[in-house]
N, C-alpha and C positions, 0 to 999 in steps of 0.2 A: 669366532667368539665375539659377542657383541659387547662391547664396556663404557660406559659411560665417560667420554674426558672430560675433564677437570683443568681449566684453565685457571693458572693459578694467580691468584689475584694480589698477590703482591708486581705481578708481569699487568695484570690490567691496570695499576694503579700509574704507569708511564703514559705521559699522554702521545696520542698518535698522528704526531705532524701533520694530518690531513691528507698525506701521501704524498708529500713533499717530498720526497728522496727513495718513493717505492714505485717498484717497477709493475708490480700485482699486487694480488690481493689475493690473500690467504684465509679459507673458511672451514673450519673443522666439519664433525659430520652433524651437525646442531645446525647450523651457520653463523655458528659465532666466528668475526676476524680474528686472525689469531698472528696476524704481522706484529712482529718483536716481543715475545711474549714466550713464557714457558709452557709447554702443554704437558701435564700430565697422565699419565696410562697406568694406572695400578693394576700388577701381573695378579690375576686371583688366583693361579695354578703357575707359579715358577716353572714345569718342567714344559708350558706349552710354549710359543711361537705369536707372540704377541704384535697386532698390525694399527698404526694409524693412518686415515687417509686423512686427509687432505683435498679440496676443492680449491682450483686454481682462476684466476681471471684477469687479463690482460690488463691495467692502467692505461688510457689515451683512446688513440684511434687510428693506430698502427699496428699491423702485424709486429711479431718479433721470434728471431728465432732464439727459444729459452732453455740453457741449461742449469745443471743442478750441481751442486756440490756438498759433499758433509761432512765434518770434523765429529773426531769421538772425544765429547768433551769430559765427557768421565767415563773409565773406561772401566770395563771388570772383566778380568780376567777367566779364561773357561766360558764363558759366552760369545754366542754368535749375533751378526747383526747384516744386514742386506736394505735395499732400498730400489723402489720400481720410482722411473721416469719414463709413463710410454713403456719401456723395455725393464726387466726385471734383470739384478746381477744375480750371482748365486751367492747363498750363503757364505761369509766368511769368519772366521775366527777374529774374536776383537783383537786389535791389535796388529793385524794384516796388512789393513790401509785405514792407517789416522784420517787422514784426509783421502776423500773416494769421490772423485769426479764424473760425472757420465762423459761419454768417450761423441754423445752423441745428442743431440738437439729436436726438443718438439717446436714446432711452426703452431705459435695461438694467433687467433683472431681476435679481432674487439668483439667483444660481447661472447666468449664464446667462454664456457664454465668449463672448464677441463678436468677431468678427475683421473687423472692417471701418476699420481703421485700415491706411494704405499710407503712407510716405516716400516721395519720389519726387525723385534728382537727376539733371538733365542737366549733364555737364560740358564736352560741344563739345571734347572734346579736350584741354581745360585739367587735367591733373594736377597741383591743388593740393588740398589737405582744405577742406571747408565743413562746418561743423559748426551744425547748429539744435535750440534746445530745445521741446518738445513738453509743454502744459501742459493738462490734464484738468480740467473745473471745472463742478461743477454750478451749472445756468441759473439756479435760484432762491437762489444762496448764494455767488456769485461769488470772494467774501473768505474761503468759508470751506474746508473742507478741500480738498486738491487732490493732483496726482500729476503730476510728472512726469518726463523722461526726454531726456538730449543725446541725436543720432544724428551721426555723423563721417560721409561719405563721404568715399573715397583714404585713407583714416590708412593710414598706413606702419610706426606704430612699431610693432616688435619684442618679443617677449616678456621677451627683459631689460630692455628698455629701459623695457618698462608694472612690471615688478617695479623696478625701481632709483627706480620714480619714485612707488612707492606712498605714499599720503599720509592724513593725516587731519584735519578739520577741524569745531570746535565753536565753538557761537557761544550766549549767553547776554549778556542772561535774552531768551527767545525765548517767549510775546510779547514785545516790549519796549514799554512803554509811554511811550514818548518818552526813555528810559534810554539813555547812548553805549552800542554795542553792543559784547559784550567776545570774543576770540576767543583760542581758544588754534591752535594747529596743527603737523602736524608732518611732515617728509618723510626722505626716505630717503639722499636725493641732492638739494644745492642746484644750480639751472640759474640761469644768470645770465638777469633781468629776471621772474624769480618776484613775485608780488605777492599782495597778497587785492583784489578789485574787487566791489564792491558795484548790483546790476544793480534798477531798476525794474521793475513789470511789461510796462511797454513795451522793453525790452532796453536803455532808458540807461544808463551809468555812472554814480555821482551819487556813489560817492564810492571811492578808490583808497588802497595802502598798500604799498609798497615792502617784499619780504622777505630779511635778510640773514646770516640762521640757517636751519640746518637744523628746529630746532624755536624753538616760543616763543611770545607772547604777542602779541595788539593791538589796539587801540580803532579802534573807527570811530563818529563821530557821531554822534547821532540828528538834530541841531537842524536846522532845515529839513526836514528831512525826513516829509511826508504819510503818515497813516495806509494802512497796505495791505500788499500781498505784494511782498519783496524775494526776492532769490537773490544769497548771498553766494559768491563763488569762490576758490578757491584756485588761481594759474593760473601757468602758464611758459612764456610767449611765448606768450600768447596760448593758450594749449589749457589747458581744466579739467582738474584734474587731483582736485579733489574740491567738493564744493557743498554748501549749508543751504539749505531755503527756511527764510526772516525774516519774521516779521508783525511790523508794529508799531503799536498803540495808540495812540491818545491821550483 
């Protein structure tokens, strides 16, 4: 089934470092980039098996060997969801594997357009959105640059609805070397139970913040918190509505 995706423009309104801190480059089937951005997939038939690809392409002028990883960042229950790298897992029931690793690594070249990345949601009928993020990491450098990208299936929202909701969100000093992490942010239109939520690499929360401006300032901790790659959100009921990935030092 072929469906037009909808990249949703409160995710285009983040500006895109340049590729400062990304490892590839992510292009829908348009070729629009679609690095740090939410992609959405409205299911028109809830009972089928709904697919996103993905076009891949190496940053620099080095090979690298690149694996995949994905977090079920909203989940719905009674649905299924899978994902090809190269190699296809099999279906599984949400909620199986939160976080789903490939066990195994494709070898890109410079310049070479890779398409073997697939999404893949069953929803059994269930017309609710599930949204999972999609993270890119080469094998021998885990921690170190990366790329990645939300996919929505069922999103519903509307085009005024992605423009009223446009947002923007900085976060500093990014490393942070065990420094509370400082953010500014800002939106269009406040929805009530707006927050910034702070995610591990394993898709935990580890640490939340209530928003009750349309724009403005906020601290989130560092203490306790381990060396490694965060993703910080900006969210409204639960759906991103803009993201940073977070390194932090010690």
């Amino acid at each position: 089934m072929t469906t037009r995706l909808l990249v949703s423009l409160c995710a285009a309104a983040l500006s895109f470092h340049a590729f400062a801190q990304e490892l590839l480059t992510l292009k829908d089937e348009e070729g629009n980039i679609v690095n740090g951005t939410v992609v959405q997939h409205p299911m028109a038939y809830p009972n089928s098996t709904d697919t996103v690809s993905l076009v891949t392409e190496i940053i620099g002028d080095q090979a690298k060997d690149i694996k995949v990883r994905r977090y079920e960042m909203e989940s719905v229950e009674g649905t299924e969801n899978f994902f090809c790298w190269g190699i296809c897992f099999l279906p599984a029931a949400t909620g199986t594997h939160p976080t789903w690793e490939t066990p195994f690594y494709e070898n890109l070249e410079p310049g070479e357009r890779y398409n073997g990345f697939h999404a893949y949601h069953n929803a059994h009928g269930i017309n609710t959105t599930a949204r999972y993020r999609f993270v890119w990491f080469d094998l021998t450098d885990p921690q170190g640059d990366s790329s990645w990208v939300d996919i929505e299936f069922g999103a519903s929202v509307g085009l005024a609805e992605n423009i009223a909701l446009t947002s923007s969100l900085e976060v500093w000093p990014n490393p942070s070397a065990g420094n509370d992490l400082q953010l500014s942010y800002g939106l269009n239109k406040l929805l009530q139970g707006t927050e910034i939520v702070l995610y591990n690499v394993l898709g935990d929360r580890v640490r939340r913040q209530s928003i009750s401006a349309v724009e403005g300032r906020a601290v989130l901790p560092a203490a306790g918190l381990s060396a490694g790659v965060y993703f910080a959100n900006l969210e409204a009921n639960g759906r991103a509505l803009a993201t940073r990935r977070v390194v932090i030092t010690r």
